[in-house]
C-alpha positions as CSV (number, residue, x, y, z in Angstrom):
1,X,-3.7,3.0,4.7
2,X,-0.3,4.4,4.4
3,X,-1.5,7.2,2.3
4,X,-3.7,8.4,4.8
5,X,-2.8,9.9,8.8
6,X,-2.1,9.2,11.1
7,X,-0.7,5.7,9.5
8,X,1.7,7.7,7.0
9,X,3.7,8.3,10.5
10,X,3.1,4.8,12.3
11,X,4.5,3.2,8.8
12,X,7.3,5.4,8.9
13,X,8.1,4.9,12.3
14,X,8.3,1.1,12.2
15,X,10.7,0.8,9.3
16,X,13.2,3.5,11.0
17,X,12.0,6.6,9.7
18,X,11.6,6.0,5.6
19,X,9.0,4.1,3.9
20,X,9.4,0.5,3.4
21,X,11.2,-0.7,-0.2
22,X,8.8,0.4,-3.0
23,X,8.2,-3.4,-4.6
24,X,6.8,-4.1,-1.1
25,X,4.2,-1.7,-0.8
26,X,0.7,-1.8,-2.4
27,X,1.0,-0.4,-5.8
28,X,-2.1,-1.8,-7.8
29,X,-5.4,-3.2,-7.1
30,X,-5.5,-5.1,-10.7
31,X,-1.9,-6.4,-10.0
32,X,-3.2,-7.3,-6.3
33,X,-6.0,-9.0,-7.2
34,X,-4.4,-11.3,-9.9
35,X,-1.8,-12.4,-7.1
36,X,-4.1,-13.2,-4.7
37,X,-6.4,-14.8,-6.8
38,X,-3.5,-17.1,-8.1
39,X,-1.0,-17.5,-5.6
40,X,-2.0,-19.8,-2.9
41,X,0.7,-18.4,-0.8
42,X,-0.6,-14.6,-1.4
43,X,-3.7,-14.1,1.4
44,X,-5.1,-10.7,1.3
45,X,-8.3,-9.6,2.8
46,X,-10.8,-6.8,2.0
47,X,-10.0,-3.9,4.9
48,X,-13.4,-1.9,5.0
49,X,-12.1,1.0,3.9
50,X,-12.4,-0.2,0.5
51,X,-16.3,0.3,1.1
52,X,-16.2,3.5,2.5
53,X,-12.9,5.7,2.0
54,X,-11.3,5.8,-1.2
55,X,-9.2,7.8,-0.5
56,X,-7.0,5.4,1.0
57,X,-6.0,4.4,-2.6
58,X,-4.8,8.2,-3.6
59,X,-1.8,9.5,-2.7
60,X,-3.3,13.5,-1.8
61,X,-0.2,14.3,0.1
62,X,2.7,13.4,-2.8
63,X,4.5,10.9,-0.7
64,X,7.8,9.6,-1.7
65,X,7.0,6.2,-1.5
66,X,9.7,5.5,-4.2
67,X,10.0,3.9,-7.2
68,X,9.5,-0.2,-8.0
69,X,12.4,-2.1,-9.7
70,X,10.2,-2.4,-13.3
71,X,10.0,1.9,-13.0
């Protein structure tokens, strides 16, 4: 939901005006899946915005959201 507003601002806000570090944030879905699906101490859930806004997936606004340690 970072992607999307008002939560670009709330997400900002809380980690003192940037965008948490880059390996933090949700990158992939394929990458996310495998984790949870094989890490017992990885527990994601389904937010039901996956059924309904896409969107939150695309970032429409070209955020910085940085760059991950593997590029």
């Amino acid at each position: 939901m970072i992607r999307i507003a008002p939560f670009t601002d709330y997400c900002k806000n809380l980690q003192g005006g940037k965008f948490d570090i880059a390996d933090r944030l949700f990158a992939s879905l394929i990458t996310a899946w495998k984790s949870a699906s094989s890490e017992v101490s990885d527990v994601r859930e389904m937010i039901p915005e996956f059924f309904y806004l896409p969107e939150f997936l695309l970032n429409l606004e070209n955020l910085n959201l940085g760059e991950t340690q593997s590029g």
